[in-house]
C-alpha positions as CSV (number, residue, x, y, z in Angstrom):
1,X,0.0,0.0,0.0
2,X,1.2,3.8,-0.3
3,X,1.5,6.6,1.9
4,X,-1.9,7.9,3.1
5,X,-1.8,11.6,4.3
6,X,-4.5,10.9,6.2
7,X,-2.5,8.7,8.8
8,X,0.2,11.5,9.6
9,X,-0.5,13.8,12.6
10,X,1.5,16.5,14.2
11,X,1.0,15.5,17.8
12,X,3.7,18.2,19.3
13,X,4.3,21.1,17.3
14,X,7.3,22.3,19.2
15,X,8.9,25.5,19.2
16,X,9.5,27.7,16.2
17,X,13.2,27.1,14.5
18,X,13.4,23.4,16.3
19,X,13.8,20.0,15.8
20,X,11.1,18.8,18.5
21,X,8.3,18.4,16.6
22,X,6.6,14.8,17.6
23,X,4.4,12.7,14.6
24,X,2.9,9.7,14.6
25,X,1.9,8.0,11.7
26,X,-0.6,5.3,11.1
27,X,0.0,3.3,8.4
28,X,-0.7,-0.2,7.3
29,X,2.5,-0.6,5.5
30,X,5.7,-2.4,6.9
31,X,8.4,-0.6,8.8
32,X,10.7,-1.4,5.7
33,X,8.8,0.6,3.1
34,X,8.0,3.3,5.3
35,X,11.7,3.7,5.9
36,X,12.0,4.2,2.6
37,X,13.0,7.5,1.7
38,X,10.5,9.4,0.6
39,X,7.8,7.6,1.6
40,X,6.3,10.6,3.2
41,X,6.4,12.4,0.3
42,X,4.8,15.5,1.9
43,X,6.7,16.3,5.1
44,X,8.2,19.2,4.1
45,X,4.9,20.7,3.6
46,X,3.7,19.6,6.4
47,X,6.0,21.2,8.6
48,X,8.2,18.3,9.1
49,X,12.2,18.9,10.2
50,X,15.3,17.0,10.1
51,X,15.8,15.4,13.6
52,X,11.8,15.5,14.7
53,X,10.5,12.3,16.3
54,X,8.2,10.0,14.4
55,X,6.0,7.6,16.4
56,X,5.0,4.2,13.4
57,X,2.1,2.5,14.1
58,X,1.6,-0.4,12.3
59,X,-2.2,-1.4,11.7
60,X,-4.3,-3.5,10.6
61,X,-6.7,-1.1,8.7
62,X,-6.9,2.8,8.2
63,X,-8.1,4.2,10.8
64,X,-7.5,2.4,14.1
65,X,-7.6,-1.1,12.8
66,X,-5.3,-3.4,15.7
67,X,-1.8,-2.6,16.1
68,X,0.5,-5.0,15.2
69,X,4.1,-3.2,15.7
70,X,5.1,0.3,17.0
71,X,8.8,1.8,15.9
72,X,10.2,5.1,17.3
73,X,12.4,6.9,14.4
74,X,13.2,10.3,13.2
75,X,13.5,12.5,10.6
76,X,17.1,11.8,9.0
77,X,16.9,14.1,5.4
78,X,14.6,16.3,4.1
79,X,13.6,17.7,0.7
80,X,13.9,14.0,-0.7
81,X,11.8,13.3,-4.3
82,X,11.6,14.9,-7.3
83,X,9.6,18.2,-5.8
84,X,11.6,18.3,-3.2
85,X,8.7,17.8,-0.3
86,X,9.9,14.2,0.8
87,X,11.2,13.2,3.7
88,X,13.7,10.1,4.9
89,X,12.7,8.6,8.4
90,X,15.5,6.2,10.1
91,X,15.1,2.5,10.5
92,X,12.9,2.7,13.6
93,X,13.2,1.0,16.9
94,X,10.3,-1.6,18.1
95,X,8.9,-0.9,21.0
96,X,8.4,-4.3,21.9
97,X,5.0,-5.9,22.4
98,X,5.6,-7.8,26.0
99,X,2.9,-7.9,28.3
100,X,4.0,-10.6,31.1
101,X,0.6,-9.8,33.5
C-alpha cells in the first residue's frame, strides 16, 4: 500500500526554529517501506524537520484497525523526491510488544 496523508498527525508542534516536533503516523504498511525514503512524500509541507521524532504505528486497517508493531524513528533528510517535499525517516526501533501480566 502507499502513503496515506491521512495517517500522519503532528502530535507536538514544538517551538519555532526546532527540531522537537513529535508525529505519529498510522500506516498499514511495513516498517521497511515506510523507511524508505520518501515515503512521506509530503513532510516538508507539512512542517516536518530533520531530527523531529516520528512515532509508526503499524495497523491492521486505516483508521484504528489493531496494532501489530510500533517503531520510534526520526527524521534523518529532508527535501527528498523529485519536488523536493519528501522526507527520509530512520530505520525505527520496536517498542516491543511484551505484556507478562
Amino acid at each position: 500500500m502507499a502513503y496515506d496523508p491521512k495517517g500522519l498527525h503532528n502530535v507536538i508542534p514544538g517551538m519555532s526554529n526546532t527540531n522537537d516536533r513529535l508525529w505519529m503516523l498510522n500506516t498499514t504498511d511495513a516498517i521497511a517501506t515506510v523507511n524508505t525514503s520518501n515515503y512521506i512524500s509530503d513532510g516538508v509541507s507539512r512542517g516536518m524537520q530533520q531530527g523531529d521524532t516520528v512515532l509508526v504505528k503499524v495497523r491492521a486497517s486505516l483508521p484504528l484497525g489493531a496494532v501489530s508493531a510500533q517503531y520510534f524513528a526520526w527524521v534523518k533528510d529532508v527535501g527528498t523526491g523529485s519536488d523536493g517535499y519528501g522526507v527520509d525517516i530512520t530505520d525505527g526501533t520496536e517498542v516491543a510488544a511484551t505484556d507478562t501480566d
